[in-house]
PARO-953816 format. One line per 8 residues: number of its first residue (from 1); for each residue x, y, z of N, C-alpha, C, O, CB. Coordinates in steps of 0.2 Angstrom, whole numbers, always signed. Glycine has a CB too. Example, Ala and Ser with C-alpha at 12.3 -4.5 7.8 and 13.67 -1.06 7.14 Angstrom:
<rs>
1> +66,-28,+39,+62,-22,+39,+66,-16,+39,+71,-17,+42,+57,-22,+45 ~ +64,-11,+35,+68,-5,+36,+64,+0,+39,+67,+6,+40,+70,-3,+29 $
</rs>
This chain:
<rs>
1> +789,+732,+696,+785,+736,+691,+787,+733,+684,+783,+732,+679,+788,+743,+691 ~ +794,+732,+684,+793,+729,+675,+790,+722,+674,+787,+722,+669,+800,+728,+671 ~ +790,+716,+679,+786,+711,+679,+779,+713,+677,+776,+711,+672,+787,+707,+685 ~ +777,+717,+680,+768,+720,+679,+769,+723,+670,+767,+720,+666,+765,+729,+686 ~ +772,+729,+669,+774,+730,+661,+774,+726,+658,+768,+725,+655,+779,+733,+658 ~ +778,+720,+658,+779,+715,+654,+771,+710,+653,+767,+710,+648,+785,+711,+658 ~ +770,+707,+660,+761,+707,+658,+756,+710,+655,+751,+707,+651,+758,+707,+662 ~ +757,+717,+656,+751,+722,+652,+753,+718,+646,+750,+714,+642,+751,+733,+653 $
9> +761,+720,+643,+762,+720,+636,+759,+712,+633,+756,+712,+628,+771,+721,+634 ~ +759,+708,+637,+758,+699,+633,+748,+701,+632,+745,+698,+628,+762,+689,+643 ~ +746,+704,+637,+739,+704,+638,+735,+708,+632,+730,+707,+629,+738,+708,+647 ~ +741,+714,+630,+738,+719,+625,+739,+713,+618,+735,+712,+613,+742,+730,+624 ~ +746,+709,+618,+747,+708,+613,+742,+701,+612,+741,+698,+606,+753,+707,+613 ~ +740,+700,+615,+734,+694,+614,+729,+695,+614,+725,+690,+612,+733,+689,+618 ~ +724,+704,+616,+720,+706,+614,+721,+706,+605,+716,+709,+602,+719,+711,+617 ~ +723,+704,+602,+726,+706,+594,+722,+698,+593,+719,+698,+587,+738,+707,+591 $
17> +721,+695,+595,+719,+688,+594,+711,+685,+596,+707,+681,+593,+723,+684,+598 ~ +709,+690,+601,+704,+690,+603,+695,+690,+598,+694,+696,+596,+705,+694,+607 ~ +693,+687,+598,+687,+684,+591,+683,+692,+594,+682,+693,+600,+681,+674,+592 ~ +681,+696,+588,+675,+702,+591,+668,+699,+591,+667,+694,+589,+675,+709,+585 ~ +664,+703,+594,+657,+700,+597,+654,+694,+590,+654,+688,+591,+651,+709,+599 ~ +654,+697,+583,+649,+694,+581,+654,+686,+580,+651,+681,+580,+646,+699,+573 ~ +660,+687,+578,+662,+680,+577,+662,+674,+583,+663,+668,+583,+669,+681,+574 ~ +661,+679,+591,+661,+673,+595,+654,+671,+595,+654,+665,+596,+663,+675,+603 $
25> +649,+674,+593,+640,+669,+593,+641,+663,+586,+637,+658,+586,+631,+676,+589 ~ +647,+664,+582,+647,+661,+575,+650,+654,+578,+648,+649,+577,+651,+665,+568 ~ +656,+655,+581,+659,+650,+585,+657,+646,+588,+660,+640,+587,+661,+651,+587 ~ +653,+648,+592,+652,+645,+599,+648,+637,+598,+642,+638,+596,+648,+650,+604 ~ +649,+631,+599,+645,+628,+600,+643,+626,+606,+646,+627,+612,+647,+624,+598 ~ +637,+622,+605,+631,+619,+608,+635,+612,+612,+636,+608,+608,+624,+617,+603 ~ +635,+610,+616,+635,+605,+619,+632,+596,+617,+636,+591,+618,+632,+608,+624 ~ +627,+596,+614,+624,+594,+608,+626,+592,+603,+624,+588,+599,+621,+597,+607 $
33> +632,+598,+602,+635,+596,+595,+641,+592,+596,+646,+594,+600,+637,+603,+591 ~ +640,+586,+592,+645,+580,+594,+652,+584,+589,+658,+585,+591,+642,+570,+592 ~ +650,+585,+583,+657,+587,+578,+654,+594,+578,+649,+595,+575,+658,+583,+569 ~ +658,+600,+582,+656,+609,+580,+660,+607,+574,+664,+603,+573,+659,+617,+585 ~ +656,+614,+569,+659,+614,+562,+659,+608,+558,+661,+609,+552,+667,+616,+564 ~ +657,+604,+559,+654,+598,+554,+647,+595,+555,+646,+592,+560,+658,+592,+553 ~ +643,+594,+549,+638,+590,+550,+639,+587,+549,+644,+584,+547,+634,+590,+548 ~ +631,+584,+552,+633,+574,+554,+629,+571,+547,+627,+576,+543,+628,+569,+565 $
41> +627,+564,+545,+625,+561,+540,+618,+563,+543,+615,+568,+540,+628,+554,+539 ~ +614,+560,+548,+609,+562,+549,+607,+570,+550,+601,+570,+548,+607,+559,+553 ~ +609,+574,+551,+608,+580,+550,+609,+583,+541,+608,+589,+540,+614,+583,+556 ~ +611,+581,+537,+611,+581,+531,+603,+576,+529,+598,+578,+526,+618,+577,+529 ~ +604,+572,+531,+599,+569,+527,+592,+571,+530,+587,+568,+528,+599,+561,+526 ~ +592,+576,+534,+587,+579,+536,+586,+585,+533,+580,+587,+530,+587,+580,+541 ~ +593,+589,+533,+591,+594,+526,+587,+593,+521,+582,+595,+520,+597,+596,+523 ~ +590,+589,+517,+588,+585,+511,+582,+585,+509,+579,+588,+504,+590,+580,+511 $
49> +578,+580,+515,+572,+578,+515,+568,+585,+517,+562,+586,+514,+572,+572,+520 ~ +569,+589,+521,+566,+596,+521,+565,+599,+514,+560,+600,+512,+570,+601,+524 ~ +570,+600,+513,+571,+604,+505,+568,+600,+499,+565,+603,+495,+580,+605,+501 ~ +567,+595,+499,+563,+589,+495,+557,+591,+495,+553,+592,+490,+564,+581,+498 ~ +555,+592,+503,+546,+592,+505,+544,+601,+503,+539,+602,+501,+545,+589,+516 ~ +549,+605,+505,+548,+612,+502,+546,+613,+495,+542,+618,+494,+552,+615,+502 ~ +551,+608,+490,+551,+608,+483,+545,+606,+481,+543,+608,+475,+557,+604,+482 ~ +541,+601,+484,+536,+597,+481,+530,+602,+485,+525,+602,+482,+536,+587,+484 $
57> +530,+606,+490,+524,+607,+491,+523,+615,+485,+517,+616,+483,+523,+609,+501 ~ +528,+618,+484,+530,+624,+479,+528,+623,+471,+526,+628,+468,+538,+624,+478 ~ +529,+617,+470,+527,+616,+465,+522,+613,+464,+520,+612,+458,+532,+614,+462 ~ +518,+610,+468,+511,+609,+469,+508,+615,+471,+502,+616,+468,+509,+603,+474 ~ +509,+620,+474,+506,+627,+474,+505,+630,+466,+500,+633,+465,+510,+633,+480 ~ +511,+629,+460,+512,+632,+457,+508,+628,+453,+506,+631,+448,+518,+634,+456 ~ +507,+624,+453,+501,+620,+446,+494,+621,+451,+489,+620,+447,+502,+609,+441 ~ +493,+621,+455,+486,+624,+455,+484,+629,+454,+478,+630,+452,+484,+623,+460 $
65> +489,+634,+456,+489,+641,+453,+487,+641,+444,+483,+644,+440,+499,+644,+455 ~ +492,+637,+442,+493,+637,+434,+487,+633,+432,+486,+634,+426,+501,+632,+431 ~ +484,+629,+434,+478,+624,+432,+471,+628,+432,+466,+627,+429,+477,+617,+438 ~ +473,+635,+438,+467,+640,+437,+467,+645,+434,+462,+647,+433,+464,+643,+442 ~ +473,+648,+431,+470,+653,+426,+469,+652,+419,+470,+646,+416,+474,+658,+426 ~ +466,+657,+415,+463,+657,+409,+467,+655,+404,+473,+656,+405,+459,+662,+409 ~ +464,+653,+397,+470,+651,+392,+472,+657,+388,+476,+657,+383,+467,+646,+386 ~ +468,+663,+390,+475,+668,+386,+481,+669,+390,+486,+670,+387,+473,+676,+383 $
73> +481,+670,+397,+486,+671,+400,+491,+663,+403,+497,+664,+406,+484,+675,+406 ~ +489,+656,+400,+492,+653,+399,+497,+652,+391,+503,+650,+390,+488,+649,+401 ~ +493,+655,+389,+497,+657,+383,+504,+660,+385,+510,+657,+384,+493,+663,+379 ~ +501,+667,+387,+507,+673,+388,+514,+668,+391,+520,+668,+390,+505,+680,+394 ~ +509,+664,+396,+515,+663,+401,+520,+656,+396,+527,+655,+396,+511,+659,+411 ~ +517,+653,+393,+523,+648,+388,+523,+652,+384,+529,+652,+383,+521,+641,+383 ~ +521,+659,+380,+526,+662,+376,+532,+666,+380,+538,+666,+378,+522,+667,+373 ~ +530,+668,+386,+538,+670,+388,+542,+664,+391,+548,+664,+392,+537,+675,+395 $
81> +539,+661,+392,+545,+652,+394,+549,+650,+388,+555,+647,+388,+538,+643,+397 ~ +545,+653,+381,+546,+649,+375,+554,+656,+376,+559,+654,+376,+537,+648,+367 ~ +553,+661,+376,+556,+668,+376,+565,+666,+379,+571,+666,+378,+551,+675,+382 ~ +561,+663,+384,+570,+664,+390,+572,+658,+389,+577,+656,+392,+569,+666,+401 ~ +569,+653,+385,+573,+645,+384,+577,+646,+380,+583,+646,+381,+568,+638,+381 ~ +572,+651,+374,+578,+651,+367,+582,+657,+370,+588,+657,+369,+574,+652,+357 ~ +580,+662,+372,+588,+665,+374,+593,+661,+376,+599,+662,+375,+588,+669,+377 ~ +591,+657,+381,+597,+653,+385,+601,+650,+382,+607,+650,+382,+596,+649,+390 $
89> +598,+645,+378,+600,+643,+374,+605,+644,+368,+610,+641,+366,+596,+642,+373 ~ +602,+651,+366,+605,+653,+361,+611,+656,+365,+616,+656,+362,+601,+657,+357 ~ +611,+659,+371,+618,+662,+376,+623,+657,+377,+629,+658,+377,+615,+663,+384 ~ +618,+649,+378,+625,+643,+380,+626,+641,+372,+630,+636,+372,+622,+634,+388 ~ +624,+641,+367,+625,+639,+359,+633,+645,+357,+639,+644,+354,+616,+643,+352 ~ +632,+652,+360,+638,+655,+355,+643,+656,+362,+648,+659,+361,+635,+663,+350 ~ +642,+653,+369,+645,+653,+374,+650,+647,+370,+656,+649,+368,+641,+652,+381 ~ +649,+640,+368,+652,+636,+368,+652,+635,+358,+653,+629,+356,+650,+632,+373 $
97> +652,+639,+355,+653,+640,+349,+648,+634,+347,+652,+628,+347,+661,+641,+348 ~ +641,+633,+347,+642,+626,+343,+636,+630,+338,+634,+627,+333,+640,+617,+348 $
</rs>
């Protein structure tokens, strides 16, 4: 009987270690993954090239957008651009005393 106690106790004490549900899906690797927990160079430079091609299609949506509206609301929009440059500016001028 105490050999069996003694088990329960090593078994409860290593439930204390045991990962709960959401951290074992975070964990777990794929078979596929040659380094778990590190990306590879080509898996980076795929990111990259994603975020590059997102970047460029965003900002081609955003001047066609900008190329069709009219010149008083092109106005507005460089007066508020003109608005939050010189605040920032003026934020990073007395941030760094100059």
């Amino acid at each position: 009987m105490n050999a069996h106690h003694d088990s329960e106790e090593n078994a409860i004490m290593t439930d204390i270690f045991k990962p709960i549900a959401d951290d074992r899906s975070s964990t777990q690797t794929s078979a596929s993954d040659p380094f778990p927990g590190q990306s590879t160079p080509a898996n980076e430079a795929g990111r990259t090239v994603l975020i590059g091609l997102l970047g460029g299609i965003v900002s081609a949506a955003g001047y066609v957008i900008y190329s069709r509206l009219p010149d008083d609301q092109r106005e507005k929009l460089h007066a508020q651009v003109r608005q939050a440059v010189d605040s920032r500016v003026n934020e990073l001028r007395s941030r760094f005393n100059l």
